[in-house]
VOPAGU-2260 file (C-alpha; in pm, 1 decimal, decimal comma):
REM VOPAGU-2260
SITE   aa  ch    i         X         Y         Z
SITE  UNK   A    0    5047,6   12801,2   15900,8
SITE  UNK   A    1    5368,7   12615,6   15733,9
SITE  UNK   A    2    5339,5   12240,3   15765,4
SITE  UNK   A    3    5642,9   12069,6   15937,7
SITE  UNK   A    4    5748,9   11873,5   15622,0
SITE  UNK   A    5    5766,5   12231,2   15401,5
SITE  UNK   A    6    6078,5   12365,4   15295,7
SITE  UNK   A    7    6112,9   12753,5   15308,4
SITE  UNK   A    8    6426,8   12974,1   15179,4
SITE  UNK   A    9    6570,1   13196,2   15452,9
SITE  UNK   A   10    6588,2   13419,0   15118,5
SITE  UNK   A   11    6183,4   13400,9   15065,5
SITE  UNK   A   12    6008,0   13617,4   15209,7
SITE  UNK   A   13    5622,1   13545,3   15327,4
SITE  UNK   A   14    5324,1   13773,7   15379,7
SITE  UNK   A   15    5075,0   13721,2   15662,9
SITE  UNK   A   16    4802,3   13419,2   15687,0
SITE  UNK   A   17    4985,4   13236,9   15474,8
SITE  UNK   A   18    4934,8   12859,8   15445,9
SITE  UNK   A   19    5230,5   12626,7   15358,2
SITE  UNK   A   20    5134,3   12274,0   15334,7
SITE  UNK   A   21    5290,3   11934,0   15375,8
SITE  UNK   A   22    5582,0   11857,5   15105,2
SITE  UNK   A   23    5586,0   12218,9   14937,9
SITE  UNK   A   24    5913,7   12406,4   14839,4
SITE  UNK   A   25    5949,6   12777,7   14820,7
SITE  UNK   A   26    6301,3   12862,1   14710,4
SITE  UNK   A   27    6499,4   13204,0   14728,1
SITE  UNK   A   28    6363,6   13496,4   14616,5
SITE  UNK   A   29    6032,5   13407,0   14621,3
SITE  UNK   A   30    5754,0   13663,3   14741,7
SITE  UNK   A   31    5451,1   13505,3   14907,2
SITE  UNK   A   32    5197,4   13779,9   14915,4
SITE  UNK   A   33    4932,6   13785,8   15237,2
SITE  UNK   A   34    4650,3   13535,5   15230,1
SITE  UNK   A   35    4850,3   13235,5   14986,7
SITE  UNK   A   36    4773,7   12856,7   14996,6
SITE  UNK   A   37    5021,8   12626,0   14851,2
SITE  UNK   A   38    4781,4   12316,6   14946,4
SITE  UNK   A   39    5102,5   12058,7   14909,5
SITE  UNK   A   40    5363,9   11972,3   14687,8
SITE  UNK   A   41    5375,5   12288,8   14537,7
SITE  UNK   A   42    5709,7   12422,7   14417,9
SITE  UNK   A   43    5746,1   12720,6   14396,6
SITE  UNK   A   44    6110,9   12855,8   14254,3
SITE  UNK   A   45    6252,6   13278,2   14225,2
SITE  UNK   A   46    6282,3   13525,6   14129,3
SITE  UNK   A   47    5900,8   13508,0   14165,3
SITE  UNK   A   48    5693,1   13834,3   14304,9
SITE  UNK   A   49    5320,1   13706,7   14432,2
SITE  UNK   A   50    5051,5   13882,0   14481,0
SITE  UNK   A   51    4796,4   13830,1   14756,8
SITE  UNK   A   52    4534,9   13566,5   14790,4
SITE  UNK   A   53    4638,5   13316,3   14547,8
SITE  UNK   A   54    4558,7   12938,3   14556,1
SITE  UNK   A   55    4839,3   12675,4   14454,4
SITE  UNK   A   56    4693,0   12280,7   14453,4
SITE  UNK   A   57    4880,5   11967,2   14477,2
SITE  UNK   A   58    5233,9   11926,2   14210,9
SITE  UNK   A   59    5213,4   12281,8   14082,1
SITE  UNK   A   60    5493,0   12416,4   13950,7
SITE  UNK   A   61    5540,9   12799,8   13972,8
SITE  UNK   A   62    5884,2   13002,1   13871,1
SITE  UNK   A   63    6080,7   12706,9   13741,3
SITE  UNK   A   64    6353,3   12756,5   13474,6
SITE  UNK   A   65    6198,9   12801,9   13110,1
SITE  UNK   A   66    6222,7   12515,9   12850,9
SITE  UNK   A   67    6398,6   12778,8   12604,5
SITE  UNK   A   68    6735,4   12606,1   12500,5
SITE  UNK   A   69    6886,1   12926,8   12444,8
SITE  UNK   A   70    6854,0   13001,0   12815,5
SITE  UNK   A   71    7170,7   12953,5   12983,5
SITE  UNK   A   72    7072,0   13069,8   13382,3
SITE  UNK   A   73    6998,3   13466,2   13325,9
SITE  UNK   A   74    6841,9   13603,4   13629,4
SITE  UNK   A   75    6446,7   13654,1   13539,9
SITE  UNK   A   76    6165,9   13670,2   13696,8
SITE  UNK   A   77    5777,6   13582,8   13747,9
SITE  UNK   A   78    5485,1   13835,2   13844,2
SITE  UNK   A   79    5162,6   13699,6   13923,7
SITE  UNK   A   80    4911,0   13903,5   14028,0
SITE  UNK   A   81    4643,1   13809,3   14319,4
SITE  UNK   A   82    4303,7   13624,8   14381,9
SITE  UNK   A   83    4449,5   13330,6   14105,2
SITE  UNK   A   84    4423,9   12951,2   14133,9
SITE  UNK   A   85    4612,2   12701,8   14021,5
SITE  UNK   A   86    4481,4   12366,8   13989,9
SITE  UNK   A   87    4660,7   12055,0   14016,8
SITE  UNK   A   88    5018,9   11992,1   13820,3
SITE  UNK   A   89    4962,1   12363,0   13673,0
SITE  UNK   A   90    5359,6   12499,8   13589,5
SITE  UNK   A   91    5403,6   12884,9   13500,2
SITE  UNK   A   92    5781,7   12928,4   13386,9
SITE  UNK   A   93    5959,6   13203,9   13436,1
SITE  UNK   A   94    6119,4   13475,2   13166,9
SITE  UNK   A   95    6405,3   13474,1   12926,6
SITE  UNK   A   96    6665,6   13735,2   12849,1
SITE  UNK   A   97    6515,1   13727,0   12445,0
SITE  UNK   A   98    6217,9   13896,3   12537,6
SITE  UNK   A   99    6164,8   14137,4   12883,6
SITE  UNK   A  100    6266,4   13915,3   13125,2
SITE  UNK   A  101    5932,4   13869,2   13253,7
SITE  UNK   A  102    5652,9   13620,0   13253,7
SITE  UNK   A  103    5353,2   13776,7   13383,1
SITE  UNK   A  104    4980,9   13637,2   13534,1
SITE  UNK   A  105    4741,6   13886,3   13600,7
SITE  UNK   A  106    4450,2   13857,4   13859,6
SITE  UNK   A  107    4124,9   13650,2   13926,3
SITE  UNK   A  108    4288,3   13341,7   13653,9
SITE  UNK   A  109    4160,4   12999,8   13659,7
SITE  UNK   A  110    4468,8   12760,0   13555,5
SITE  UNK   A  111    4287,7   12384,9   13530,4
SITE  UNK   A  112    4490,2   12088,6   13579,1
SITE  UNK   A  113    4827,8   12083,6   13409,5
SITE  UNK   A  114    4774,3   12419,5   13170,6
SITE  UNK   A  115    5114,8   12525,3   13072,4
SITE  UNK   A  116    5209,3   12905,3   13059,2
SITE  UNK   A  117    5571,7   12946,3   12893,4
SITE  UNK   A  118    5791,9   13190,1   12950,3
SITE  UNK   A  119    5728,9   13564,6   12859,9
SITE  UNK   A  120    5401,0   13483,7   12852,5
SITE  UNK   A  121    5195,7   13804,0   12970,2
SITE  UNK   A  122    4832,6   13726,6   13051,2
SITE  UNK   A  123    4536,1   13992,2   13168,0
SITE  UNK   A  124    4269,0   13947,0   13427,5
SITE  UNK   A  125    3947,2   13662,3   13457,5
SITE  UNK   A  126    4146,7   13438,1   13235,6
SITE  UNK   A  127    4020,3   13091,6   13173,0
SITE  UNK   A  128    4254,4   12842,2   13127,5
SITE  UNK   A  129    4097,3   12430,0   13122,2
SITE  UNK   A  130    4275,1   12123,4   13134,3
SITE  UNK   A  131    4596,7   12081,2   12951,4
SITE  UNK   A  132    4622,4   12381,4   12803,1
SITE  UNK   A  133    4940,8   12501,4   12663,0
SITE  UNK   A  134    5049,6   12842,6   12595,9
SITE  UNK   A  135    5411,1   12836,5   12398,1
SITE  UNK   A  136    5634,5   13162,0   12487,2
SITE  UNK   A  137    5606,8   13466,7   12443,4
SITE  UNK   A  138    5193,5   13453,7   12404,8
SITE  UNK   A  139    5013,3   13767,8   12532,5
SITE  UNK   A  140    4631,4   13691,8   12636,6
SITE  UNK   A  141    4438,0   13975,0   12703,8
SITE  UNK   A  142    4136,8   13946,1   12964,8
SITE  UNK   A  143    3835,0   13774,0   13002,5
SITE  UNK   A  144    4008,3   13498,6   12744,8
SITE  UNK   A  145    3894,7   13128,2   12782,1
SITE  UNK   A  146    4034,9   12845,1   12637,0
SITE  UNK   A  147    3881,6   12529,3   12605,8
SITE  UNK   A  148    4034,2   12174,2   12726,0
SITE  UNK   A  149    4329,4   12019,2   12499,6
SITE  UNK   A  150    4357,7   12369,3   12315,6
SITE  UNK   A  151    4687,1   12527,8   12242,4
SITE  UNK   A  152    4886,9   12831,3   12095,6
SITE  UNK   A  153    5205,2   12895,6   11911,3
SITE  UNK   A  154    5501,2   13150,5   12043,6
SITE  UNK   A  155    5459,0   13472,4   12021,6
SITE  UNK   A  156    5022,6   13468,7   11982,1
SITE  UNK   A  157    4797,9   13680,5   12048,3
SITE  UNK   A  158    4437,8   13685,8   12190,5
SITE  UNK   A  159    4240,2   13945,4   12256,6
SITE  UNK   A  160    4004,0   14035,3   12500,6
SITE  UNK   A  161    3698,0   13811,3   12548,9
SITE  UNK   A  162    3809,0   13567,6   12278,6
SITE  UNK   A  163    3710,3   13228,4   12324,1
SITE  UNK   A  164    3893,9   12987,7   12200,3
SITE  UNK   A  165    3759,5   12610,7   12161,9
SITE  UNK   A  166    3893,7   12300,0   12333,4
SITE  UNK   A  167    4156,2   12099,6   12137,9
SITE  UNK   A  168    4215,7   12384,9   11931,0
SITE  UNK   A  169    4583,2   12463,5   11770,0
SITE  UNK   A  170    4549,3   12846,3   11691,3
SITE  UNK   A  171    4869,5   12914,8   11490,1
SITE  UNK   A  172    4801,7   13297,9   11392,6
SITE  UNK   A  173    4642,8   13583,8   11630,4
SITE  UNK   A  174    4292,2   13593,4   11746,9
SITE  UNK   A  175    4114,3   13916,2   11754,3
SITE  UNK   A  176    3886,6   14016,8   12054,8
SITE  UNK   A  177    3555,9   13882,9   12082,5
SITE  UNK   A  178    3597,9   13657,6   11802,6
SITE  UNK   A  179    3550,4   13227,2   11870,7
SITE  UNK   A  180    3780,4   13014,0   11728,4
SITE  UNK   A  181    3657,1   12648,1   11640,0
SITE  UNK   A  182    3827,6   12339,6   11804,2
SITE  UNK   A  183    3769,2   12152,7   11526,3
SITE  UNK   A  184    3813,9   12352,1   11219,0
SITE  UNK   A  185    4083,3   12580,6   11414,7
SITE  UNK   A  186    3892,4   12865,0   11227,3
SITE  UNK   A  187    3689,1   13184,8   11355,1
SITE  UNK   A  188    3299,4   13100,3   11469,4
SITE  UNK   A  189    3141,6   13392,6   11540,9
SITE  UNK   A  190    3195,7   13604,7   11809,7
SITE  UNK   A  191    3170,0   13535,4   12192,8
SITE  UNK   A  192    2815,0   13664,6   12254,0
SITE  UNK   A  193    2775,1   13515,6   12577,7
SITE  UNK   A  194    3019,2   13600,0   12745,6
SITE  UNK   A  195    2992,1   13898,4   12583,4
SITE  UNK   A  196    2635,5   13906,6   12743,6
SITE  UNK   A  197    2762,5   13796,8   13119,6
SITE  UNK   A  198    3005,7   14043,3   13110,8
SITE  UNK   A  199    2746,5   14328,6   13116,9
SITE  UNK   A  200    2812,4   14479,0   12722,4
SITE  UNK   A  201    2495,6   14605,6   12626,0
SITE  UNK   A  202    2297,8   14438,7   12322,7
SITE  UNK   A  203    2399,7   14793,0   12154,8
SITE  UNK   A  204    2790,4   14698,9   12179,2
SITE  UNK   A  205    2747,3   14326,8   12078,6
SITE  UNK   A  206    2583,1   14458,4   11781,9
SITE  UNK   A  207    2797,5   14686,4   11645,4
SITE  UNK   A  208    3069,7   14415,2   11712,3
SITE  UNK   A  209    2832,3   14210,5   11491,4
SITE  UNK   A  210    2885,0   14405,5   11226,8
SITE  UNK   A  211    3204,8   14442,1   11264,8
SITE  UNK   A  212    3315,3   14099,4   11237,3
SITE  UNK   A  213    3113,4   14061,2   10913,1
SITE  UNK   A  214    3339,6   14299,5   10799,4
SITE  UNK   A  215    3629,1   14102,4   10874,4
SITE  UNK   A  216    3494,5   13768,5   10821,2
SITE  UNK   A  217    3197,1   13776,2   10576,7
SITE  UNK   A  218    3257,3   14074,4   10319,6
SITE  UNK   A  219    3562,1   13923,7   10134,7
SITE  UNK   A  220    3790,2   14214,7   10262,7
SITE  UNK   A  221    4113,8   14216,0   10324,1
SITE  UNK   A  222    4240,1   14253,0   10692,4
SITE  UNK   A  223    4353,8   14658,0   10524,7
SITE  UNK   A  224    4037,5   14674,7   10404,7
SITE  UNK   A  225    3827,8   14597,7   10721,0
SITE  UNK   A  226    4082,4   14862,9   10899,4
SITE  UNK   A  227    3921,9   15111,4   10655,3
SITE  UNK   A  228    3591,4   15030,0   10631,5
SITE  UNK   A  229    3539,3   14986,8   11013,9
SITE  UNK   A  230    3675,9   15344,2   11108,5
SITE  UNK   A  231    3351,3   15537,1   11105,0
SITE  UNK   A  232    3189,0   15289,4   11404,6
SITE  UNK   A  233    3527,5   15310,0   11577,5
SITE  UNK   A  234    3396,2   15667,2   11672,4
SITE  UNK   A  235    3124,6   15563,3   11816,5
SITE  UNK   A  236    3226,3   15201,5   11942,9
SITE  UNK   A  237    3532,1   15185,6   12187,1
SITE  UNK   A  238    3450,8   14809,2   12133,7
SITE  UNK   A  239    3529,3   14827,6   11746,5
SITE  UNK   A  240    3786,2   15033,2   11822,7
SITE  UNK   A  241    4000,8   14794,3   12022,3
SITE  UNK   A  242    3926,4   14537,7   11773,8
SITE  UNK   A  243    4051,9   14753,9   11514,7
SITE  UNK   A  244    4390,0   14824,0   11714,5
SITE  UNK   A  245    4431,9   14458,9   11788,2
SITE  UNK   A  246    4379,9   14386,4   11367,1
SITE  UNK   A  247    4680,8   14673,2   11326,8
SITE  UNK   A  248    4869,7   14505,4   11568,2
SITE  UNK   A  249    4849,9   14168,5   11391,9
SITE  UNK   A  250    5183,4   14156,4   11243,1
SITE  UNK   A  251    5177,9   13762,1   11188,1
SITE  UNK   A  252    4794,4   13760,6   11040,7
SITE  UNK   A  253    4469,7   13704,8   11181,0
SITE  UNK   A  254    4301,6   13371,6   11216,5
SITE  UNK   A  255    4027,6   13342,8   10973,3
């Protein structure tokens, strides 16, 4: 269904039960996979690929131009994966030619009102996004990350999987997975053992990622000197492991 007072490119192109309503713009190039709502005055700019079954409220803003000064109208695009919504005022901008070209949104995301995802942004699945949030460019999330109300990240960030990250936070350097991050102190908190729980890892894994922040956090080591000390339960912990890879990784320094 496409609401009278909806303006569609002849260049988009729009999957089946789709619903357009009143006051929405979908420019050229855009790809509206099956099952999308764009609930009104959604705009909705290309190159942008969509997946299927994704929910746009009232004055989102999907696919615009980045905020990038150094962009000067290079073609790039947005992916976006399916099953997302997009709450009221929510704006996802599109790549740059500094990075890949891409900004990417997995599948099954939550954007609250007016979170902000930059471009050449690349977020995972079962994201959590609340109100306000801003993600500067080039941040990578990786899934199952929440971030609380008011809280925000600098370019090029990192967060890994099943972080949590409180509201009104300003994280500045990377955030490993599993690990909270305070919104007051902006420092690490623990790690996310309930969500940890409610995503199904056994009290066996949360322990040995336990221990393994102690390492990081409590011991007085050295980021190096975690790396060493943790590889013996990387063996037996794919958890640890991909904690381990993600401290590696952490060319800018870990938040501590």
């Amino acid at each position: 269904m496409i609401h009278s007072t909806a303006v569609i490119s002849e260049k988009a192109t729009i999957g089946k039960d789709v619903k357009i309503g009143p006051y929405c713009y979908v420019g050229d190039e855009v790809e509206l996979g099956d099952g999308c709502v764009l609930e009104s005055h959604v705009v909705i700019k290309g190159p942008s690929r969509i997946g299927k079954n994704n929910r746009f409220f009232q004055f989102c803003s999907i696919g615009e131009d980045c905020q990038d000064k150094k962009y000067a109208g290079e073609r790039t695009e947005l992916v976006i994966g399916d099953d997302n919504i997009f709450r009221e005022s929510a704006s996802v901008h599109r790549g740059t030619s500094q990075d890949q070209g891409i900004t990417r949104v997995g599948s099954r995301n939550l954007l609250m009102i007016n979170a902000h995802v930059a471009h050449d942004c690349v977020l995972g699945d079962d994201i959590v996004l609340a109100n306000n949030v801003s993600l500067a460019g080039h941040v990578h999330l990786g899934n199952y990350v929440i971030f609380g109300g008011g809280a925000a990240i600098q370019q090029f960030g990192k967060v890994g999987d099943h972080a949590f990250v409180g509201a009104g936070a300003i994280v500045v350097k990377d955030v490993p997975p599993y690990v909270m991050v305070s919104g007051q102190k902006h420092v690490a908190a623990g790690i996310n053992s309930e969500g940890l729980r409610r995503r199904g890892f056994s009290k066996e894994a949360i322990m040995a990622i336990k221990r393994a922040y102690r390492v990081i956090y409590r011991e007085g080591n050295t980021v190096e000197e975690a790396i060493a000390s943790l590889q013996d339960a990387t063996r037996s912990h794919a958890e640890v492991a991909a904690l381990v890879t993600f401290l590696k990784a952490a060319d800018r320094g870990i938040i501590r």
